[in-house]
C-alpha positions as CSV (number, residue, x, y, z in Angstrom):
1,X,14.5,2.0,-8.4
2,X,15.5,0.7,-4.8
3,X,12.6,0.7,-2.8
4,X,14.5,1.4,0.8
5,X,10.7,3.1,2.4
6,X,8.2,1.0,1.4
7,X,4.2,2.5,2.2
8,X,1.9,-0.5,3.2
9,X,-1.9,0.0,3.1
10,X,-3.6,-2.5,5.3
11,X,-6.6,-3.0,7.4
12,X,-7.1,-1.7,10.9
13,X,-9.3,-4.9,11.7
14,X,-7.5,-8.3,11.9
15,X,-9.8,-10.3,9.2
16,X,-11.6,-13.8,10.1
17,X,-8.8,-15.5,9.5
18,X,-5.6,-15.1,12.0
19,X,-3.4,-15.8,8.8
20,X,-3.5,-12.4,7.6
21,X,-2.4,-11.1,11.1
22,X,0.5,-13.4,10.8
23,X,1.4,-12.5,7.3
24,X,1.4,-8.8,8.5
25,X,3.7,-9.5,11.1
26,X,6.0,-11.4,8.9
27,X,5.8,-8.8,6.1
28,X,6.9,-6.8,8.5
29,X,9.8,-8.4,10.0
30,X,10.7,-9.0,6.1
31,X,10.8,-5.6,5.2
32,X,13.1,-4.7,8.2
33,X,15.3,-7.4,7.5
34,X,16.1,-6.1,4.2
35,X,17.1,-3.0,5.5
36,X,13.4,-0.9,4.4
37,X,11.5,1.4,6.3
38,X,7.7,1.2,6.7
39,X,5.4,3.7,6.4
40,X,2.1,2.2,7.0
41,X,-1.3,4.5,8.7
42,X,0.2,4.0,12.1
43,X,-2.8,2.1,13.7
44,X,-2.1,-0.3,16.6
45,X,-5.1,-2.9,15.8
46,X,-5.6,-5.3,13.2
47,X,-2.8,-6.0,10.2
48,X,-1.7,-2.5,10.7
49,X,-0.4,-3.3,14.5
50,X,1.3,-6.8,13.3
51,X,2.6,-5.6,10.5
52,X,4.9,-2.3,12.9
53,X,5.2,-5.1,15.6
54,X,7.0,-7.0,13.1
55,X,9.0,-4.5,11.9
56,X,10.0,-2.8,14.9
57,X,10.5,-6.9,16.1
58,X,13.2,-7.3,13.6
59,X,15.4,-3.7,14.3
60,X,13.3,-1.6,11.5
61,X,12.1,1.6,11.7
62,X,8.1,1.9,11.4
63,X,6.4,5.1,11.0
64,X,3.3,6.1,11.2
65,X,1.4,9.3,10.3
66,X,-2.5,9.5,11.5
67,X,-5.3,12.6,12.0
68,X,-5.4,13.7,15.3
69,X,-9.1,12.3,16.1
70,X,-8.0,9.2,15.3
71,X,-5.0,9.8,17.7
72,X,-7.2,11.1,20.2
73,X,-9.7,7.8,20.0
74,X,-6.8,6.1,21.2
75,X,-6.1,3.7,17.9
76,X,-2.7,5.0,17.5
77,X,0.9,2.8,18.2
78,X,2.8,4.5,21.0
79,X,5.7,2.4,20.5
80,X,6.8,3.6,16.7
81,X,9.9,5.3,15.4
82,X,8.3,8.1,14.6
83,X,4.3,9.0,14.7
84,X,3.2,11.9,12.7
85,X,0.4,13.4,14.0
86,X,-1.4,15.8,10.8
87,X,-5.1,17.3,10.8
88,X,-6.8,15.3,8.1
89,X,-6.8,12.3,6.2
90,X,-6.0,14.1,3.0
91,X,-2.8,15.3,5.1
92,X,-2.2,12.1,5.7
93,X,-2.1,10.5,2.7
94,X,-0.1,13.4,1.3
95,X,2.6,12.5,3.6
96,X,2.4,8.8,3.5
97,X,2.7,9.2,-0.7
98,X,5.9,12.1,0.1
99,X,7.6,9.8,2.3
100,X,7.5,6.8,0.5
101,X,9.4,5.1,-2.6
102,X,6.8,2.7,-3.4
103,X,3.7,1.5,-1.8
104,X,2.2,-2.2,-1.4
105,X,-1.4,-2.7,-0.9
106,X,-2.1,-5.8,1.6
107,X,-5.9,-7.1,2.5
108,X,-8.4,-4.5,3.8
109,X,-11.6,-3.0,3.6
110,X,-12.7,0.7,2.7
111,X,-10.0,2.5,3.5
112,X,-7.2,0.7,2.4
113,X,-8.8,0.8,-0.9
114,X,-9.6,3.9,-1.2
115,X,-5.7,5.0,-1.0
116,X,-4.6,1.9,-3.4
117,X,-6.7,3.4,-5.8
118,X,-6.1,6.9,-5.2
119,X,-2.2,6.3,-5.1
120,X,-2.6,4.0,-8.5
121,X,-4.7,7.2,-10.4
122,X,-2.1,9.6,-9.6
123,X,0.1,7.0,-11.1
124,X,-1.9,7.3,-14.3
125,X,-1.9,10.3,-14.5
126,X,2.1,11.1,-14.0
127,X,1.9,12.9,-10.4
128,X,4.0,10.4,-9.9
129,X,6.3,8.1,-10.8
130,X,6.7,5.5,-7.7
131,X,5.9,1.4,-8.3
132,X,2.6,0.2,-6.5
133,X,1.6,-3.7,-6.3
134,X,-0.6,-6.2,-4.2
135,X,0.7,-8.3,-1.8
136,X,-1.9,-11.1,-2.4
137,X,-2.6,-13.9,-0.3
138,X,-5.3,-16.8,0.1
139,X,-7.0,-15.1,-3.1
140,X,-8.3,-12.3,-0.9
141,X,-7.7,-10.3,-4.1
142,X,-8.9,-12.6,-7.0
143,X,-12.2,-11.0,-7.5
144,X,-10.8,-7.1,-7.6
145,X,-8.5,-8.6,-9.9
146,X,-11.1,-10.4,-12.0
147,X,-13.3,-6.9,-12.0
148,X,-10.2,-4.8,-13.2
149,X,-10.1,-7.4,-15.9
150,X,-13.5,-6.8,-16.6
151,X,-13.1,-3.3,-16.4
152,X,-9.9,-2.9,-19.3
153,X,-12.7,-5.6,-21.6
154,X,-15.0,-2.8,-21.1
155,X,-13.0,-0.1,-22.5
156,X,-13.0,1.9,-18.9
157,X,-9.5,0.6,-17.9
158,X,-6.5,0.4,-20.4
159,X,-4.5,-2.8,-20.3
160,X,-0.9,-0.5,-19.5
161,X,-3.0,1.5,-17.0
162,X,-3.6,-2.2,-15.2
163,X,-0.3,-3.4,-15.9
164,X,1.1,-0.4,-13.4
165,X,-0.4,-2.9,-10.8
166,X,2.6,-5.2,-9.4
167,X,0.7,-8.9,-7.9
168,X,2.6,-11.5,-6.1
169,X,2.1,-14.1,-3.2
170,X,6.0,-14.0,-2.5
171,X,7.1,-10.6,-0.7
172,X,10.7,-10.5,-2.2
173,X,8.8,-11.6,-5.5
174,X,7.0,-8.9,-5.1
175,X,9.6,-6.1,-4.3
176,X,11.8,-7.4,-7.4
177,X,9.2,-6.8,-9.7
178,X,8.1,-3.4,-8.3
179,X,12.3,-2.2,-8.0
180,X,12.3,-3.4,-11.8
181,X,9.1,-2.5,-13.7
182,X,9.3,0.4,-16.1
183,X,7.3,3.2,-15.0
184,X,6.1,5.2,-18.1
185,X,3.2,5.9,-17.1
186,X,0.5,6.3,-19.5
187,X,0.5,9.0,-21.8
188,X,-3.1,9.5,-23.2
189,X,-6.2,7.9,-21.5
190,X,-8.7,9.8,-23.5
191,X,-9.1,9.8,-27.2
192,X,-10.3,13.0,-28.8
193,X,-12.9,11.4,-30.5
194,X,-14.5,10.4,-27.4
195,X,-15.0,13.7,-25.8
């Protein structure tokens, strides 16, 4: 599957280190480069605002789609493509998943957790059938993925269910594997006898 709008999920802060604001911007100008559109939460702070500034650096098209009282706090990018403007955050990840041929999962906090997971359990359960992965860097995600491990040794994750979940350090790594992976999503996460 050819991944041509890719969804990135990233923070609206800029983290402690200015690395990751770098590594947005350059994941960014990447993604443009290779001819992909960006779909991202359309913030103007933080990794969210490198990572349009380096598409829209590099000739790409970045759009954004935010609730309105974010909007009208002023933490939107006026200098997108395109800024979809919706009434709730459940509207907007609605959109952000419609839009989008895959979706890549850079550091964050709360929120950009929130819609890796939610994107990766609709996943499970065949709602869709799009790639999602990590763009991992300085082992910002080594402990989530150490706890997911934990979680499938614990009976409360399945090892398929976790290995919907595309890791790399290397962005075209990362996109190769995502365009490539078989997406069979999982057909039974419940036995009979356990209900």
């Amino acid at each position: 599957m050819k991944l041509r709008t890719v969804c990135v999920f990233c923070a609206a802060n800029p983290g402690n280190d200015p690395m990751y604001v770098r590594a947005a911007r350059d994941f960014g100008g990447f993604l443009a480069a290779s001819g992909r559109r960006v779909v991202f939460g359309g913030g103007r702070t933080g990794l969210m605002g490198a990572l349009a500034e380096g598409v829209l650096g590099a000739g790409g098209e970045a759009i954004g789609i935010m609730p309105r009282h974010l909007v009208e706090r002023e933490v939107a990018h006026t200098g997108l493509t395109k800024l979809h403007i919706v009434e709730s955050m459940h509207e907007r990840k609605s959109l952000l998943a419609e839009l989008s041929d895959g979706f890549i999962a850079m550091p964050g906090g709360l929120g950009t957790m929130e819609e890796l997971f939610e994107i990766w359990t609709w996943g499970q359960l065949g709602l869709h059938r799009k790639p999602y992965g990590l763009l991992e860097m300085q082992g910002f995600y080594a402990p989530l993925l150490t706890f997911l491990q934990h979680a499938v040794t614990e009976g409360f994750i399945g090892q398929p269910n976790l290995a919907m979940l595309a890791v790399h350090t290397d962005p075209a790594a990362l996109i190769e594997r995502m365009e490539t992976m078989e997406l069979t999503g999982v057909r039974r996460w419940i036995e009979r006898e356990d209900t």
